[in-house]
DRENVOKE-155234 format. One line per 3 residues: number of its first residue (from 1); their letters; for each residue x, y, z of N, C-alpha, C. Coordinates in steps of 0.1 Angstrom, whole numbers, plus 5000, padded with zeros to 4 digits. Layout:
DRENVOKE-155234
NUM	A	X Y Z X Y Z X Y Z; ...
***
This chain:
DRENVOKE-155234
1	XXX	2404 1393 5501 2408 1381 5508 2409 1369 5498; 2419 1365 5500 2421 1351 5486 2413 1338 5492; 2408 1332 5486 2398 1321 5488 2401 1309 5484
4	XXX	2405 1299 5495 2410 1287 5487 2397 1276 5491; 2393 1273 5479 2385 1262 5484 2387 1246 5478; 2377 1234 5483 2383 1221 5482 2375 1220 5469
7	XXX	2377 1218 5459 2366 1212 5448 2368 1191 5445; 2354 1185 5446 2354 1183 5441 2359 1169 5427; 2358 1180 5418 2357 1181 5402 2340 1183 5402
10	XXX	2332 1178 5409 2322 1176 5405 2310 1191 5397; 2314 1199 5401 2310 1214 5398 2308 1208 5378; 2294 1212 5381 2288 1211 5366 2288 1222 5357
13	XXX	2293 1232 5359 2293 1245 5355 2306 1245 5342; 2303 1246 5331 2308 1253 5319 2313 1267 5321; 2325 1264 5316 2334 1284 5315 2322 1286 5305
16	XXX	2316 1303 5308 2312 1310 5301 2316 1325 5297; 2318 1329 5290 2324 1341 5282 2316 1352 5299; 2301 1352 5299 2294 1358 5306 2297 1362 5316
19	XXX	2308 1348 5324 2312 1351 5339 2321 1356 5337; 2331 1364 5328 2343 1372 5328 2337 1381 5330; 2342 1393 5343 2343 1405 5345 2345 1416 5326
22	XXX	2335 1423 5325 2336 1433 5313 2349 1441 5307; 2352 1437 5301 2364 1437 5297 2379 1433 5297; 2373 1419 5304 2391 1407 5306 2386 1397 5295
25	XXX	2397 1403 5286 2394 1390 5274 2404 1376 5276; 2411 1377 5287 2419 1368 5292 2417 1360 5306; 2415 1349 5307 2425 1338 5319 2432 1334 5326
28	XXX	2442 1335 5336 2452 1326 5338 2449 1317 5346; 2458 1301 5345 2454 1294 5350 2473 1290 5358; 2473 1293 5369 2487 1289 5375 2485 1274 5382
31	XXX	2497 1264 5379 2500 1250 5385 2512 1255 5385; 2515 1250 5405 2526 1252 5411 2530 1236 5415; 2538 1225 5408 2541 1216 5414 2551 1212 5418
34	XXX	2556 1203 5425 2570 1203 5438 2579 1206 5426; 2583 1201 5413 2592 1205 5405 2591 1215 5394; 2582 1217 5386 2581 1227 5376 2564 1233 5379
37	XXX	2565 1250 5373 2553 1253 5376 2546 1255 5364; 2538 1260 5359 2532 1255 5347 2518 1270 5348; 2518 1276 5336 2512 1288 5336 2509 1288 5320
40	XXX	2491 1290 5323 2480 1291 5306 2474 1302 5310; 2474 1308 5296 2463 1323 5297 2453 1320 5283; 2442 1320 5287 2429 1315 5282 2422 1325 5275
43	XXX	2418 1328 5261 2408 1341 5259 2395 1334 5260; 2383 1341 5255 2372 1335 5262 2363 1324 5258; 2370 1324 5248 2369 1307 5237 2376 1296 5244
46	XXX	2379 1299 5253 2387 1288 5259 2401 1279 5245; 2410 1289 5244 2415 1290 5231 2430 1296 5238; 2439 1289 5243 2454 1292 5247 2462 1302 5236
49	XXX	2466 1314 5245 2470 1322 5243 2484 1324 5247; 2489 1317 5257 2498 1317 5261 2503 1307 5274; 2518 1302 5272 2516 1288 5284 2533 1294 5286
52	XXX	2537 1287 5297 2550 1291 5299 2553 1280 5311; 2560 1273 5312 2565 1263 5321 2583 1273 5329; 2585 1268 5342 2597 1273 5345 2597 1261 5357
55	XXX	2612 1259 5365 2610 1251 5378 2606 1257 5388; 2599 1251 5392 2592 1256 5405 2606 1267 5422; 2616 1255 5418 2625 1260 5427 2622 1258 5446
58	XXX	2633 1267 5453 2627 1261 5465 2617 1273 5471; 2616 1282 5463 2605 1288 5471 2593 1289 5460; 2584 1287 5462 2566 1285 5457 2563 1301 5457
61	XXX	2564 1313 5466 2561 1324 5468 2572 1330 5459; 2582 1329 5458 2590 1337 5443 2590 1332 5432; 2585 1320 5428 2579 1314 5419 2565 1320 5411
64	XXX	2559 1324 5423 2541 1326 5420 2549 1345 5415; 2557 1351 5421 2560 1369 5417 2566 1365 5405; 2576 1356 5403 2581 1359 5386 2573 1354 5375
67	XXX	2561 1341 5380 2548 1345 5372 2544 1353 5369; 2539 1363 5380 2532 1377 5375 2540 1387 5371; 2553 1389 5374 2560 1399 5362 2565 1391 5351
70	XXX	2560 1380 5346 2563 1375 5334 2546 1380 5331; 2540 1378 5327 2523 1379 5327 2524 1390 5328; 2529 1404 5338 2525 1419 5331 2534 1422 5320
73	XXX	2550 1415 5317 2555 1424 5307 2552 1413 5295; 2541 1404 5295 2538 1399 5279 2530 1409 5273; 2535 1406 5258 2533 1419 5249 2518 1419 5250
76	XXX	2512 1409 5245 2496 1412 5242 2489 1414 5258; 2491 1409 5269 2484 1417 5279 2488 1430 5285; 2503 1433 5281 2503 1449 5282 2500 1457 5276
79	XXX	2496 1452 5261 2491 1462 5253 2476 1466 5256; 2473 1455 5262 2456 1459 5268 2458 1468 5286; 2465 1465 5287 2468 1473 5303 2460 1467 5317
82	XXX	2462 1452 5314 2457 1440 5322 2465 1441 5336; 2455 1438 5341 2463 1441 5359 2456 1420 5361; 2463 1418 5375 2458 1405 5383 2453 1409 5394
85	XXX	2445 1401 5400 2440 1407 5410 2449 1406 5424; 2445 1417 5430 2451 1420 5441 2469 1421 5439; 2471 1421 5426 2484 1421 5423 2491 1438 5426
88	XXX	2483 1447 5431 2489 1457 5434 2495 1474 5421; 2485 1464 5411 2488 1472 5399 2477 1481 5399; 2481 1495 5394 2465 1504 5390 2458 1502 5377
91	XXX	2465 1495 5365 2458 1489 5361 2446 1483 5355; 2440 1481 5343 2428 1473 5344 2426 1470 5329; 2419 1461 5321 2408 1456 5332 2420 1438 5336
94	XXX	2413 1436 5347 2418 1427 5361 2413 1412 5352; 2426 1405 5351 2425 1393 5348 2423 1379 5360; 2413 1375 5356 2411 1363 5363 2419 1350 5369
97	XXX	2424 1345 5377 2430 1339 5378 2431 1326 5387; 2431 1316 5390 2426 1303 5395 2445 1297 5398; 2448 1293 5409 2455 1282 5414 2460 1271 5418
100	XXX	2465 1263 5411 2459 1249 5419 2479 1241 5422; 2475 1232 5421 2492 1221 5423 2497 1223 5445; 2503 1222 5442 2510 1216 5459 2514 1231 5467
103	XXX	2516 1241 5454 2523 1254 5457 2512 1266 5455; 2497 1263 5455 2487 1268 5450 2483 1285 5456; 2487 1277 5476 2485 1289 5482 2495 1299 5483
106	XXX	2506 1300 5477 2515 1309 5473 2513 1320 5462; 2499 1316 5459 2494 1332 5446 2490 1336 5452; 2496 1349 5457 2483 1357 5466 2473 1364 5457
109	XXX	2474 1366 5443 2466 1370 5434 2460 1362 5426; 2462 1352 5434 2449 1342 5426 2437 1346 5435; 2425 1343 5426 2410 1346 5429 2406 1336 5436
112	XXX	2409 1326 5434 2406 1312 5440 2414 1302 5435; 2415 1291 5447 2426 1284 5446 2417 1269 5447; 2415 1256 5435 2412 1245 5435 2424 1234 5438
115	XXX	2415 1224 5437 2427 1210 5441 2433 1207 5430; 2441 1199 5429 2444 1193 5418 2442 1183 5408; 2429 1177 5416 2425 1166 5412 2417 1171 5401
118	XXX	2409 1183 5411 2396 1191 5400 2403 1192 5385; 2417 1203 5389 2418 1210 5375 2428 1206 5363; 2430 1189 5369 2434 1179 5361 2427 1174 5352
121	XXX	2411 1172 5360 2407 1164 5353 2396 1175 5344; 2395 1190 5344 2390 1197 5338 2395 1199 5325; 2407 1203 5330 2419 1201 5319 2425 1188 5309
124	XXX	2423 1177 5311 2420 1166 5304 2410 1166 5292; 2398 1168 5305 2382 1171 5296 2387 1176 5284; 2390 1191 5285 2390 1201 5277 2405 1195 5266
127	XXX	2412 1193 5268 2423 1187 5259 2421 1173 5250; 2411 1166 5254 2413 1154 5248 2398 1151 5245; 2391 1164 5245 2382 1167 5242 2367 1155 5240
130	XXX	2366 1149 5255 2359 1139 5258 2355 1137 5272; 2340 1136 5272 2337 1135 5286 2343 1125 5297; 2345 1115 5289 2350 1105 5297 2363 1098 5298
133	XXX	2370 1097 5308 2383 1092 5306 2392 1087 5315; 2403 1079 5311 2410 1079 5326 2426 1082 5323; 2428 1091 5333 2439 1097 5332 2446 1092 5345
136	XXX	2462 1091 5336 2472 1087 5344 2483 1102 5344; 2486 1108 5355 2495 1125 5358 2506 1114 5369; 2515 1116 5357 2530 1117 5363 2536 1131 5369
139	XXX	2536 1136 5380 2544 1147 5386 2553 1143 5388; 2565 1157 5393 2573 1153 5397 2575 1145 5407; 2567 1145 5421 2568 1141 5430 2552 1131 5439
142	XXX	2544 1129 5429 2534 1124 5426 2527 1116 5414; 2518 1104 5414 2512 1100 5407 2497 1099 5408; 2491 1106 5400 2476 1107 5402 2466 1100 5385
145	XXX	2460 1091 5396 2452 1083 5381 2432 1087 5390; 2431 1090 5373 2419 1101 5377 2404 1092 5365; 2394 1086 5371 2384 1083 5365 2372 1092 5363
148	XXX	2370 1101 5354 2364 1110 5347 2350 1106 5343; 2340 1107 5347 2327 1102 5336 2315 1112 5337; 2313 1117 5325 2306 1130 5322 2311 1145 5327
151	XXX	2323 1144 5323 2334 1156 5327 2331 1157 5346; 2332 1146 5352 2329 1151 5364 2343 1136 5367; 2348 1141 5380 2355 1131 5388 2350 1120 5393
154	XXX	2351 1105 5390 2343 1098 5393 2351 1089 5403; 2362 1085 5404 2372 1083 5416 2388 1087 5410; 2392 1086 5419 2412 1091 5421 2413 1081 5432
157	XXX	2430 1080 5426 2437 1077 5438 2450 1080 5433; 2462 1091 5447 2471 1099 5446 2483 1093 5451; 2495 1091 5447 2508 1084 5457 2513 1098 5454
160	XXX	2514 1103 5473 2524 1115 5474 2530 1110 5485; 2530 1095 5484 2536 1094 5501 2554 1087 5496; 2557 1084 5485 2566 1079 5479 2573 1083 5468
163	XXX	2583 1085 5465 2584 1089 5447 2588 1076 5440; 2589 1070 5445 2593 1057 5437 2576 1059 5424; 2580 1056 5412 2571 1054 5398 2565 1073 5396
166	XXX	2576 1077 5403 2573 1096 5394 2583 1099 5384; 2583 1115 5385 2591 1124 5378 2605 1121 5383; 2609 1122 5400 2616 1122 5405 2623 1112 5404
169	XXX	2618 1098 5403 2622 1089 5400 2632 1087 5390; 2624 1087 5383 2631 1087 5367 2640 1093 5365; 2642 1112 5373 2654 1119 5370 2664 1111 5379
172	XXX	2664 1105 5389 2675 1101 5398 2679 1086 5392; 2672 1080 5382 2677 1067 5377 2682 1076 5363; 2682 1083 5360 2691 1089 5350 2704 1095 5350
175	XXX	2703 1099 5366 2716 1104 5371 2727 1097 5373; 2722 1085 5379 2727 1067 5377 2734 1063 5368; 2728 1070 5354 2729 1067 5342 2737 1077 5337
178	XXX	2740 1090 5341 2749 1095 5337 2741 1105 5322; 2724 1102 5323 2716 1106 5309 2708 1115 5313; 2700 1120 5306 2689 1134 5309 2676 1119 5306
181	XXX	2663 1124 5316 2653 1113 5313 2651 1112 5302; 2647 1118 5286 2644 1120 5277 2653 1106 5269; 2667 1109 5276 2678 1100 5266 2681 1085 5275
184	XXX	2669 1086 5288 2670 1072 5295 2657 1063 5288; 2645 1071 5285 2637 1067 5279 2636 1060 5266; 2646 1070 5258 2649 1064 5245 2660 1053 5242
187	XXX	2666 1051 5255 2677 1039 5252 2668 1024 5263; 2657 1027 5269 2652 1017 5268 2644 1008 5257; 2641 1016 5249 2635 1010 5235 2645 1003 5230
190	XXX	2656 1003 5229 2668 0994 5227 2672 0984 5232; 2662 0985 5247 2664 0974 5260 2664 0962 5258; 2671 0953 5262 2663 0940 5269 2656 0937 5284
193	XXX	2649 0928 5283 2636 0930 5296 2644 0927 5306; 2647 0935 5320 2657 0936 5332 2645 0940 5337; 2644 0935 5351 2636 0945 5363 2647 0945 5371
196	XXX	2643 0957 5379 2641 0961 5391 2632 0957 5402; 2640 0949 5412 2626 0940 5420 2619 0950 5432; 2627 0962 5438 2624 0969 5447 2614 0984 5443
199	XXX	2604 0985 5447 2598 0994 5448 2599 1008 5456; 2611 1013 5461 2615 1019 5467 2628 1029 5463; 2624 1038 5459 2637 1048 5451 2651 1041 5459
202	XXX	2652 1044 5470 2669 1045 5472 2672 1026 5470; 2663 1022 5474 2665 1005 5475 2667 1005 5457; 2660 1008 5448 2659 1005 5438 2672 1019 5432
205	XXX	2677 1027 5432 2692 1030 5434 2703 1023 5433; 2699 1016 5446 2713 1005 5446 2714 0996 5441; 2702 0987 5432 2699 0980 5421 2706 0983 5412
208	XXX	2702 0998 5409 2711 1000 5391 2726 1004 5393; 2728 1008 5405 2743 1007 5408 2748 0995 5407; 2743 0984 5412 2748 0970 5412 2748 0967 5400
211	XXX	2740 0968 5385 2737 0964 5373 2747 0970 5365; 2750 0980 5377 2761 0991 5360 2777 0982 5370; 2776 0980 5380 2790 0974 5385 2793 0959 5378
214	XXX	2778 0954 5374 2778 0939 5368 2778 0938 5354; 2785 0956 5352 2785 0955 5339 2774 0951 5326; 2761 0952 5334 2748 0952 5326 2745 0964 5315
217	XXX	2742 0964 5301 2743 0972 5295 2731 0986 5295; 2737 0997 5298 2731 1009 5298 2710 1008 5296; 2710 1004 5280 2698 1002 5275 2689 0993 5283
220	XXX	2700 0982 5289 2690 0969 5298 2683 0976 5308; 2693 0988 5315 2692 0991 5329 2677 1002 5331; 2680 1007 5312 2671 1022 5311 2657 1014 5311
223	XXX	2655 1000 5307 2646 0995 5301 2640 0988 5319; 2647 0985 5323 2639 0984 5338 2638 0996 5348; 2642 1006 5345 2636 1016 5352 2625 1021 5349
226	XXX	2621 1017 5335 2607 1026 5327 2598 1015 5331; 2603 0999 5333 2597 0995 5337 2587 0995 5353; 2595 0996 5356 2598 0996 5371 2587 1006 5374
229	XXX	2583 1018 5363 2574 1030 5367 2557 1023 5364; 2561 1019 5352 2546 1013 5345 2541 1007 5354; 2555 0995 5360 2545 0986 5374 2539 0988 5380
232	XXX	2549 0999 5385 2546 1010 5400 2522 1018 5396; 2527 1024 5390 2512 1031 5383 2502 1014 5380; 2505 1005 5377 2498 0997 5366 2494 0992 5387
235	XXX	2501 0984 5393 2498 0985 5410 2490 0993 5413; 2488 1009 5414 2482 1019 5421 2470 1021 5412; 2467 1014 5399 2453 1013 5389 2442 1001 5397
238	XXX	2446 0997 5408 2442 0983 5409 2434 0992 5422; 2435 0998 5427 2428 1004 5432 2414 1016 5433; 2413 1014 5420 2398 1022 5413 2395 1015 5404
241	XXX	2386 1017 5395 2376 1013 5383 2382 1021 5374; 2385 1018 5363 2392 1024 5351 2371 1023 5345; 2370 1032 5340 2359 1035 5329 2360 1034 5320
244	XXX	2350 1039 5311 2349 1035 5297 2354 1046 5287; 2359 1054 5294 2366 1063 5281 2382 1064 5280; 2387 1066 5276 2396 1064 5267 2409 1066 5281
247	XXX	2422 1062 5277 2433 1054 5283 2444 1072 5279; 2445 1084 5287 2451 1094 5285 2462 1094 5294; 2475 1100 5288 2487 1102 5301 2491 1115 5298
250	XXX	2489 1126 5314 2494 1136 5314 2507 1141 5323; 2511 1150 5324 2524 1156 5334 2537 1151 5326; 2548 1152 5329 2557 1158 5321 2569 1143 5315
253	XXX	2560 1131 5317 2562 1118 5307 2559 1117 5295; 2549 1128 5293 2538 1125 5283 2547 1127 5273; 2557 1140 5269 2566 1138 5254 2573 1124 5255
256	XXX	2576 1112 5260 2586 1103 5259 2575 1091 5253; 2579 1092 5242 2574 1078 5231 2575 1069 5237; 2583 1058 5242 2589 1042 5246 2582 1047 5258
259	XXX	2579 1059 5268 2573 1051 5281 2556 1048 5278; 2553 1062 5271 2537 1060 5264 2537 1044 5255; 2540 1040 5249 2540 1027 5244 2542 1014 5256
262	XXX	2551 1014 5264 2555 1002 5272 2538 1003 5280; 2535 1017 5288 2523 1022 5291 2511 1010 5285; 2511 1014 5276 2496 1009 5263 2504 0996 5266
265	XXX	2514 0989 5264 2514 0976 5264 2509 0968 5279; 2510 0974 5290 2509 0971 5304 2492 0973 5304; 2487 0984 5297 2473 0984 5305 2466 0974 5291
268	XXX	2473 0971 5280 2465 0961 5267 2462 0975 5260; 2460 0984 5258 2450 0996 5249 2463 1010 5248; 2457 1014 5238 2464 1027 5236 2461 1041 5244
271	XXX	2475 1044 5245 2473 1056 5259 2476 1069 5249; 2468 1078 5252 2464 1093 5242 2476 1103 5252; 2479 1113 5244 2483 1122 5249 2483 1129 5240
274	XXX	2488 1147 5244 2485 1158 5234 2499 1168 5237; 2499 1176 5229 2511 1184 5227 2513 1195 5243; 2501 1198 5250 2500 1207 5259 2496 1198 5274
277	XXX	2496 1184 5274 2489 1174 5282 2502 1180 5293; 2510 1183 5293 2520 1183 5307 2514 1197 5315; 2504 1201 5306 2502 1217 5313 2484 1217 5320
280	XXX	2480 1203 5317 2464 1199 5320 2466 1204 5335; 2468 1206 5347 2467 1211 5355 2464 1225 5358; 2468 1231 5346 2470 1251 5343 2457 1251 5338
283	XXX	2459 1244 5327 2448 1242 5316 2430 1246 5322; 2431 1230 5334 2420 1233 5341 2418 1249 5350; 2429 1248 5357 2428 1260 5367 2426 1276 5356
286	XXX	2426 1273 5346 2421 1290 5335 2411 1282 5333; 2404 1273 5327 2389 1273 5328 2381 1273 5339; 2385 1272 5351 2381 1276 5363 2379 1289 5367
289	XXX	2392 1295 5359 2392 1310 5364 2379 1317 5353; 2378 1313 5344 2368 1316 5329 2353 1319 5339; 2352 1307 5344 2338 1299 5348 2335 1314 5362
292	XXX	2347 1320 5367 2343 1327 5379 2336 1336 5377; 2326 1340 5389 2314 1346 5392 2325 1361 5393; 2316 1373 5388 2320 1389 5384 2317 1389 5401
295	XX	2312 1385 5405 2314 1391 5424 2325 1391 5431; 2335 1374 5425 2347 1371 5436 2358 1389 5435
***
């Protein structure tokens, strides 16, 4: 029976090599979120062995099966003759596996399924390699800012009721623009300071429609929509206690230079990020799977 339960973060327990079942020298950690899904396989060092990002698409349940036949035909876990659980393979030895994001209950071979808050902020921990912290997760279709103190969750607060200051956002003010987000980001560093006064995707749509009909230049326009996001998040910060550890941004903003900087300029401090920070959701959910009891 697959077991989804609520974590949390607060679970004090360290991945230990011990709680692997005898003979799984491997992890997975699956994040299914509304737009891209995000897949880490952990050896027992807690030491990435393998990550793979694809879009989520519209179904979560054929998303979670081309995971697992991507995962049996990788070369290093077939060479060991690794099965997943309840994946229907004969198989062994049975890799561990943990799911979390909006699409979580769609693994039917995950072992257990956590929230997202948990294996955000596990995955943080573990990447930025500090107990304490506060993280800002741009999703696609969410924004989650997460206060961390002594590797434990010390408050969140989540906007899934809007996409106005997401992923989504930004792709649809790019489409506007006629650019991929990557190349709306980087022609706002060229910007002059333009806002957007509306908080609201479609209202704030017809803004940059009006800006490009008023003949306002491309860079101005790119440069208030990045703004327009920072506000959005820098608003929904005002709602918890930022702590005392360090200023991190994860989910799939995090490669874009000019938004991480405009970021650091809005909160006064420098905002961290790492080469694997868009996959902190996976990340956590394979150290989760590490940490699991040889009974589940």
């Amino acid at each position: 029976m697959n077991v989804c339960t609520m974590n949390t973060g607060n679970d004090k327990r360290a991945y230990s090599p011990d709680g692997m079942q005898e003979g799984s020298p491997y992890a997975v950690g699956i994040d299914i979120g509304s737009t891209c899904a995000k897949t880490i396989v952990m050896d027992r060092k807690g030491t990435i062995v393998y990550r793979n990002v694809r879009p989520t698409g519209w179904s979560s349940v054929e998303t979670a099966e081309a995971i697992r036949q991507d995962l049996l035909a990788n070369p290093r876990l077939k060479d060991l003759g690794c099965s997943l659980p309840r994946g229907g393979e004969d198989q062994g030895p049975v890799l561990r596996c943990v799911a979390t994001g909006y699409g979580r209950i769609s693994v039917p071979y995950a072992d257990k399924c956590v929230t997202e808050i948990s294996c955000h902020a596990k995955g943080a921990v573990h990447l930025f390699g500090s107990p304490d912290l506060n993280v800002i997760d741009i999703g696609g279709q969410d924004t989650k800012l997460i206060v961390i103190d002594n590797s434990m969750v010390a408050e969140f607060v989540m906007n899934d009721k809007c996409s106005a200051g997401t992923g989504r956002f930004l792709e649809i003010m790019a489409n506007s623009l006629s650019v991929t987000p990557a190349e709306l980001c980087e022609m706002a560093s060229r910007g002059k300071e333009t806002h957007i006064s509306s908080l609201c995707t479609v209202f704030a749509e017809s803004e940059v429609i009006n800006l490009i009909g008023r003949g306002t230049p491309r860079e101005d326009i790119a440069y208030a929509v990045v703004d327009s996001i920072v506000q959005k998040v820098k608003a929904q910060s005002g709602k918890l206690s930022f702590g005392k550890g360090a200023l991190c941004l994860t989910g799939g903003l995090c490669d874009f230079a000019y938004f991480r900087e405009m970021l650091g300029r809005t909160f006064r401090g420098e905002v961290l990020t790492s080469p694997d920070a868009r996959f902190a959701g996976a990340v956590g959910a394979a150290l989760y799977a590490l940490a699991l009891d040889v009974r589940l």
